[in-house]
DSSP file (Angstrom, degrees, kcal/mol; ACC not computed):
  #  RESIDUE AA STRUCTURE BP1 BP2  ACC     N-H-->O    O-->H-N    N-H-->O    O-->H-N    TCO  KAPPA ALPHA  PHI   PSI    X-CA   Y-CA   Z-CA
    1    1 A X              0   0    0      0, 0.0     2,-0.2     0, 0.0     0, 0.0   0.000 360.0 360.0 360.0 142.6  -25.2   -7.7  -22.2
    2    2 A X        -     0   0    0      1,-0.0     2,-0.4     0, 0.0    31,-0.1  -0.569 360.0-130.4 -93.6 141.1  -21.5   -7.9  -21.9
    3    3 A X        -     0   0    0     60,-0.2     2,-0.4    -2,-0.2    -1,-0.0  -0.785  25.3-144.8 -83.7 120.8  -20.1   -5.8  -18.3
    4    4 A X        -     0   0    0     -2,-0.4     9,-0.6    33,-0.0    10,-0.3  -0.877   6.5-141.8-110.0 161.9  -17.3   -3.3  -18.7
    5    5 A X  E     -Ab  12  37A   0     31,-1.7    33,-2.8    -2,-0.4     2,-0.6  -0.927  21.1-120.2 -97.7 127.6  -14.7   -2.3  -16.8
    6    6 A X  E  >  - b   0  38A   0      5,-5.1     4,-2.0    -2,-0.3     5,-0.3  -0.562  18.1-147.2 -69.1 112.2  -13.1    1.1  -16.3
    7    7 A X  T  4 S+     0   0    0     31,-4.0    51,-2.8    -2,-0.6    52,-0.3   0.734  99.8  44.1 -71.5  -6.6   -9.5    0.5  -17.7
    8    8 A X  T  4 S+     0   0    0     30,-0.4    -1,-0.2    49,-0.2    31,-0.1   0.981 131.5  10.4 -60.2 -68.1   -8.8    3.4  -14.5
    9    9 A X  T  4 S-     0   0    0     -3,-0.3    -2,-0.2    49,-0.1     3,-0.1   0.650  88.7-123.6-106.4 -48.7  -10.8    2.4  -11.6
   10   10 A X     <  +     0   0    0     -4,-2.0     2,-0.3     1,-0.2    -3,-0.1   0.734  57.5 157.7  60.7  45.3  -12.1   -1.0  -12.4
   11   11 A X        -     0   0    0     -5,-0.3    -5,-5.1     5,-0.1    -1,-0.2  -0.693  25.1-153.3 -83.1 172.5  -15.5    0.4  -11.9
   12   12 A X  B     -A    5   0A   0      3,-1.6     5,-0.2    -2,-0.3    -7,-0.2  -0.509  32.3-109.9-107.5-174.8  -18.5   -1.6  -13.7
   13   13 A X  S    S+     0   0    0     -9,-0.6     3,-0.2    -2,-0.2    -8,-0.1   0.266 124.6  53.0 -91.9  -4.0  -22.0   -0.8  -15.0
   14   14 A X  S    S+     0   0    0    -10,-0.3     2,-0.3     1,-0.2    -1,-0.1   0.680 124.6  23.3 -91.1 -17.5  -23.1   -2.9  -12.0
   15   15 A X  S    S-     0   0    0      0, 0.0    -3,-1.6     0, 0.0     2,-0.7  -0.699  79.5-166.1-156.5  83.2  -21.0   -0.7   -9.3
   16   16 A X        -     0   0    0     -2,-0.3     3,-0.1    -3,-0.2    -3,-0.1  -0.651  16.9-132.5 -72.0 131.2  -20.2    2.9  -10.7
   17   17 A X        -     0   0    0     -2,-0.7     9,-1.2    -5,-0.2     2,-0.4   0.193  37.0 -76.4 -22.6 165.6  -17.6    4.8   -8.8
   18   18 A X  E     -D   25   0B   0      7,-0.2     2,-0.7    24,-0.1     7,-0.3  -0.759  28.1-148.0 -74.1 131.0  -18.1    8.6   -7.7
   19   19 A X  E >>> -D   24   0B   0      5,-2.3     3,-3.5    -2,-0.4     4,-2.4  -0.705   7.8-163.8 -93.4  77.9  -17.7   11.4  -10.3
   20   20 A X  T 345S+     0   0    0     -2,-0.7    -1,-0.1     1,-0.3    22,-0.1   0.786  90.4  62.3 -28.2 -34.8  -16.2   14.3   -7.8
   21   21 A X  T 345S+     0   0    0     20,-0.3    -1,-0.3     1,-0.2    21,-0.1   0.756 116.6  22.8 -90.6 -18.1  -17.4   16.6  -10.9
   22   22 A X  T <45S-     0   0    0     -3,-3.5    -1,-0.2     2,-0.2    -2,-0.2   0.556  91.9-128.1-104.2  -1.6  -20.9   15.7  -10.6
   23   23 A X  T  <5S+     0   0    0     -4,-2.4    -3,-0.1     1,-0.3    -2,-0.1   0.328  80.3  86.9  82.7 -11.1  -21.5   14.7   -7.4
   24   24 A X  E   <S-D   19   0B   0     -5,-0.5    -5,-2.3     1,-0.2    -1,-0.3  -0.213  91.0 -63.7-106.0-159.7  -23.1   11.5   -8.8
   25   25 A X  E     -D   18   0B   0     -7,-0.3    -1,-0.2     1,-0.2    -7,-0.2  -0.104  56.8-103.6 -85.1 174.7  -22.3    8.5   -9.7
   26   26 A X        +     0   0    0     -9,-1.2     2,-0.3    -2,-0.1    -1,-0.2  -0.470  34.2 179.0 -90.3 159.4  -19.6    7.8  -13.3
   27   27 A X        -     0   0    0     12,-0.1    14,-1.3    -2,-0.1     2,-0.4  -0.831  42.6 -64.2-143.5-155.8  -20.8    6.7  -16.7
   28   28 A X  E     +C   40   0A   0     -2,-0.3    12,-0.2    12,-0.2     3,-0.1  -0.591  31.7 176.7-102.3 143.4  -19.1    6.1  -19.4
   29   29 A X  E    S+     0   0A   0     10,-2.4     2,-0.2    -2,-0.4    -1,-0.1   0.950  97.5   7.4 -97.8 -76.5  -16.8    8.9  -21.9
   30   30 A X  E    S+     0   0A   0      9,-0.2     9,-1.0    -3,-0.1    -1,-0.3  -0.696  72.9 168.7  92.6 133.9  -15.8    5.6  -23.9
   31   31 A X  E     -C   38   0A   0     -2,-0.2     2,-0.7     7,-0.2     7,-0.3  -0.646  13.9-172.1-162.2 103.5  -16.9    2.4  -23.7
   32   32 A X  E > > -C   37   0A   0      5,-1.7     5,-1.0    -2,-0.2     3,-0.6  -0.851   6.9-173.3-110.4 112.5  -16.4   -1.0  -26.1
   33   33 A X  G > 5S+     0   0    0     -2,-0.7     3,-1.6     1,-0.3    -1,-0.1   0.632  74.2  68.3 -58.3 -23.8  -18.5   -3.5  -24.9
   34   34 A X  G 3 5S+     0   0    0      1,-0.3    -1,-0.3     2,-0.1    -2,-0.0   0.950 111.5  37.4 -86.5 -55.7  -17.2   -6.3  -27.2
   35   35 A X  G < 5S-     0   0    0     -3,-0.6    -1,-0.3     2,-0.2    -2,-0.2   0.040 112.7-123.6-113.7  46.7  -13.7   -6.2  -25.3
   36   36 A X  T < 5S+     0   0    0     -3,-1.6   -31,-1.7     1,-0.1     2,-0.4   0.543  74.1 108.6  60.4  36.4  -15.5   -5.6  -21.9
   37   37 A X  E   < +bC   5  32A   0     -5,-1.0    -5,-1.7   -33,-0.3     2,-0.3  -0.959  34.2 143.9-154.9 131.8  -13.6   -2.4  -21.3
   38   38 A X  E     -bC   6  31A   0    -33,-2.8   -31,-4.0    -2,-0.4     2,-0.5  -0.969  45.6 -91.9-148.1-173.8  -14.0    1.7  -21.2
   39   39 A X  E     -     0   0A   0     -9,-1.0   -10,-2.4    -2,-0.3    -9,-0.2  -0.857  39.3-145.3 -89.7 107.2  -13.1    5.1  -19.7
   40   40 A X  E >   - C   0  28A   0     -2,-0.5     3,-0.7   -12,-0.2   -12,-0.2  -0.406  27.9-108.7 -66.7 169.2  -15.5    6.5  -16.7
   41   41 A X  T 3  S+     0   0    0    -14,-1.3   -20,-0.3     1,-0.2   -13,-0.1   0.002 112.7  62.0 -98.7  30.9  -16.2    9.8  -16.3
   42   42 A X  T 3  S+     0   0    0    -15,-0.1    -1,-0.2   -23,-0.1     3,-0.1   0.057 105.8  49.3-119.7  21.0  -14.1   10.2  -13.1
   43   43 A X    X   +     0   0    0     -3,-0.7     3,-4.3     1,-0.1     4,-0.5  -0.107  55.1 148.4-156.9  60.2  -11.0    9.3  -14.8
   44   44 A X  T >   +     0   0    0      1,-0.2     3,-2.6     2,-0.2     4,-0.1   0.796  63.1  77.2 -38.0 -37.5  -11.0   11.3  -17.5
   45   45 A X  T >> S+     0   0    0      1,-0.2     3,-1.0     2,-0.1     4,-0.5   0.827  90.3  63.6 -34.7 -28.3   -7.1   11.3  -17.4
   46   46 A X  H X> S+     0   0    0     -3,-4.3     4,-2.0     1,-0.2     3,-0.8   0.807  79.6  83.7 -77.4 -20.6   -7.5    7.6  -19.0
   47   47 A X  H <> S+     0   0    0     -3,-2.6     4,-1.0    -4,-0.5    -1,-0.2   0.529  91.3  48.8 -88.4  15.4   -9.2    8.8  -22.6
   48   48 A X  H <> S+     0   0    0     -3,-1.0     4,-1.8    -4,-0.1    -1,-0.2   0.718 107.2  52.3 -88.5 -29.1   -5.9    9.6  -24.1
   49   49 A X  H <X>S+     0   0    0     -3,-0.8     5,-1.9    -4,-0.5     4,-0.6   0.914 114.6  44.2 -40.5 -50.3   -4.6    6.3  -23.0
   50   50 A X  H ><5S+     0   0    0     -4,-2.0     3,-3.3     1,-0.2    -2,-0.1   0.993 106.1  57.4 -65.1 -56.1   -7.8    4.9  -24.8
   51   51 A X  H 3<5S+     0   0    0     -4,-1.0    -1,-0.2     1,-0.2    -2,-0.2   0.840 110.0  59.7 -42.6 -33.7   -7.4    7.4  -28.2
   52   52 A X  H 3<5S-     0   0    0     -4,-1.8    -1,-0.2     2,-0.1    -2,-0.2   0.746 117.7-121.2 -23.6 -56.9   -4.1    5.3  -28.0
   53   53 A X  T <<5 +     0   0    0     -3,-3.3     2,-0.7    -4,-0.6    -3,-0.2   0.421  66.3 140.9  84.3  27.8   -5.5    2.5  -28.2
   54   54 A X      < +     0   0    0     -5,-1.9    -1,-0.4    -6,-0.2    -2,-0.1  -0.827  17.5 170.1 -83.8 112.8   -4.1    1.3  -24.8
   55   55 A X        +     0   0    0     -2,-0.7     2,-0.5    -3,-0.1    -1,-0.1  -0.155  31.6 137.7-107.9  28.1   -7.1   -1.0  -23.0
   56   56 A X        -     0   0    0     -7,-0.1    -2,-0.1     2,-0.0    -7,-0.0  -0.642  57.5-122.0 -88.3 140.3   -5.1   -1.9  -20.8
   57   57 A X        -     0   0    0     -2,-0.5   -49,-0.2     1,-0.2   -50,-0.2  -0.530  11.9-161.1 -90.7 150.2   -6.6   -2.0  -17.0
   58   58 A X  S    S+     0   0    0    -51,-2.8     2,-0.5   -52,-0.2    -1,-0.2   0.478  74.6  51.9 -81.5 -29.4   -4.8    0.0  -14.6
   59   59 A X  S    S-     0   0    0    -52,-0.3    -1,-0.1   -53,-0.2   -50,-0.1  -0.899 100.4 -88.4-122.1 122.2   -6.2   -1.8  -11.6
   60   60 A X        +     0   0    0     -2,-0.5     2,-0.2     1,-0.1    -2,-0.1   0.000  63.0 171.7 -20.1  98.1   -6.4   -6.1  -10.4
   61   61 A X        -     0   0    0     -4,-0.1     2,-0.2   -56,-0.0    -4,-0.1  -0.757  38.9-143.0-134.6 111.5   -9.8   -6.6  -12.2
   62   62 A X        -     0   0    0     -2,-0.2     3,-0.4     1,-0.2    -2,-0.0  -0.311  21.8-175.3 -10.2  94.1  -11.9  -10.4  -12.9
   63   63 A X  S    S+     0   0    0     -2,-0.2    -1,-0.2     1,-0.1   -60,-0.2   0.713  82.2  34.5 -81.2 -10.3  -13.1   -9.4  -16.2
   64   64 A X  S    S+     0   0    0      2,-0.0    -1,-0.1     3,-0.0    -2,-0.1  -0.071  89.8 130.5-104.7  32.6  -15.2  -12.9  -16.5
   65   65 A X  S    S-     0   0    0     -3,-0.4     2,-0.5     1,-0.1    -4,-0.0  -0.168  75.1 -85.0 -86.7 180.0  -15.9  -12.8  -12.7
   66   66 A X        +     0   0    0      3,-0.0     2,-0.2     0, 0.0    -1,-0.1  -0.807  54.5 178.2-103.3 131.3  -19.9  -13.3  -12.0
   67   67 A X        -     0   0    0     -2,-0.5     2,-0.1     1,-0.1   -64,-0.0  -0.686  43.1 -83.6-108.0 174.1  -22.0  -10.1  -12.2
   68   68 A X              0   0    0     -2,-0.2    -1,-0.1     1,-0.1     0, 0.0  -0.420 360.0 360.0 -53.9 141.0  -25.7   -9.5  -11.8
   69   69 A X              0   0    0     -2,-0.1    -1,-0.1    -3,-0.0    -3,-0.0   0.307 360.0 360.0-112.6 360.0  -27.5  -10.3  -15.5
């Protein structure tokens, strides 16, 4: 399985971020695995950037760095 990044946050699916609106942890509003990249759901701001088609990351992120498999 391919790791995204939140093109907001640089969270992953190995290390979610907070979601202030649920009190839990983020998952994904958008998410294409293929070019290792979505929108979490504590930065909702980003998913018109995405509808865009802008994937571009907002934050310094490894996207071929080593995760957990």
């Amino acid at each position: 399985m391919q790791i995204a990044h939140c093109i907001g946050c640089g969270c992953h699916d190995y290390a979610a971020c907070h979601d202030e609106a649920t009190g839990g942890p983020c998952s994904w509003l958008a998410v294409d695995y293929a070019a290792r990249v979505g929108v979490c759901s504590a930065c909702p701001d980003e998913l018109e950037r995405w509808r865009q088609g802008d994937r571009e990351l907002a934050v310094p992120v490894d996207l071929h760095g080593d995760h957990p498999r």
